[in-house]
C-alpha positions in Angstrom: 105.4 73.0 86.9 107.2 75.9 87.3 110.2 76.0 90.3 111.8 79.4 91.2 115.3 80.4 93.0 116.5 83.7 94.1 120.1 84.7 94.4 121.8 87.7 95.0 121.2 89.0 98.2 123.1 90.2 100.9 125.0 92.7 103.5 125.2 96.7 101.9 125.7 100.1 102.9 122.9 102.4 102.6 123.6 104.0 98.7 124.9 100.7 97.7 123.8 98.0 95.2 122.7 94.5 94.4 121.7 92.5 91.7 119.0 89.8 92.7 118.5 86.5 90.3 115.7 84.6 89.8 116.0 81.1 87.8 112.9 79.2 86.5 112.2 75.6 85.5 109.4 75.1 83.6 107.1 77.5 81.6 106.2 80.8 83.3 104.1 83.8 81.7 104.3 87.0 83.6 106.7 87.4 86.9 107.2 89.9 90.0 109.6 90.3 92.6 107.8 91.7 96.5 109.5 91.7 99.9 108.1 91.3 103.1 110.3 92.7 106.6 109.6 91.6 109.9 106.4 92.1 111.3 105.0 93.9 107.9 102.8 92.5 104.7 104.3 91.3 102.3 104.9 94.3 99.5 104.7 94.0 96.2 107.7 95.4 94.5 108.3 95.2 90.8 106.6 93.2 87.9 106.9 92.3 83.9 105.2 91.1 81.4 106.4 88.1 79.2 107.7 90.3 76.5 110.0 92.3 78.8 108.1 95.4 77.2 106.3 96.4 80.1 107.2 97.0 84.1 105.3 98.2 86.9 107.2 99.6 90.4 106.0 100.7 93.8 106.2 104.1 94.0 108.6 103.9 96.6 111.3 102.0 94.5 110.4 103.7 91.2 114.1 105.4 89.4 116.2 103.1 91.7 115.1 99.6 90.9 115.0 97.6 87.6 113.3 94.3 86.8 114.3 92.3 83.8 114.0 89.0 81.6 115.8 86.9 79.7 113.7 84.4 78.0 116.2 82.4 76.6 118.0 81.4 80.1 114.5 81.4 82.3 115.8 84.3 84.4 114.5 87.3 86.1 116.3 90.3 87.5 115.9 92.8 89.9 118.6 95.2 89.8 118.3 97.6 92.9 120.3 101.3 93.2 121.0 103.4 96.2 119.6 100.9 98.5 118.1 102.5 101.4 117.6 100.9 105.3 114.1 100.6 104.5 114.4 98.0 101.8 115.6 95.7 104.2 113.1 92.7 103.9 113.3 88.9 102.3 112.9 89.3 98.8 110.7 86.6 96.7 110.4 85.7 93.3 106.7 85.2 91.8 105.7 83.9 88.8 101.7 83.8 87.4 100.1 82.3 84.7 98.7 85.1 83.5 100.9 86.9 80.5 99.9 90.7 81.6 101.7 92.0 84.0 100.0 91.4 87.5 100.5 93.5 91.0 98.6 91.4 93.2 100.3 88.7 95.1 97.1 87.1 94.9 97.7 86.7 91.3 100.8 84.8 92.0 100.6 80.9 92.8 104.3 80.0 91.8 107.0 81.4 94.7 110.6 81.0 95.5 111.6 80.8 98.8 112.9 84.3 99.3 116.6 86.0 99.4 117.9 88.4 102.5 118.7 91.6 101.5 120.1 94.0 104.6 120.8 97.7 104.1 123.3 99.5 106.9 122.5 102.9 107.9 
């Protein structure tokens, strides 16, 4: 079965960066990263296919965020640029076992249990 940790997050300034980790055991197909804030739905974020070859963003992070793989250590990335307040929320990892990329969180039934990331105005 497959077992996901996130790492990564953390305190910034708004206009800062991070760099969130994601390490799998076991075999995954497709993965996505969404975030959930207090007292919102949890939003999904970014996703990629098993290749690496294709992404999918949320409008609102689209040109600031990048998700990636590396097959041969089990990891997925989520690089994020000029953080902005409103990305504050818990971050979680997703896998599916579906090899197309999926944007439903419906679609995912493998979850880590989620990273802080905090943006200063």
């Amino acid at each position: 079965q497959v077992q996901l940790v996130e790492s990564g997050g953390g305190l910034v300034q708004a206009g800062g960066s991070l760099r969130l980790s994601c390490a799998a055991s076991g075999r995954t197909f497709s993965n996505g990263w969404f975030r959930q804030a207090p007292g919102k739905e949890r939003e999904f974020v970014a996703a990629i296919d098993w290749s690496g070859v294709s992404t999918r963003y949320v409008d609102s992070v689209r040109g600031r965020f990048t998700i990636s793989r590396d097959n041969a250590k089990n990891t997925v990335s989520l690089e994020m640029n000029n953080l902005k307040p409103e990305d504050t929320a818990v971050y979680y990892c997703a896998a599916s076992r579906a090899i197309a990329l999926q944007v439903r969180a419906v679609e995912y039934d493998r979850w880590g249990q989620g990273t802080q990331v905090t943006v200063s105005s």
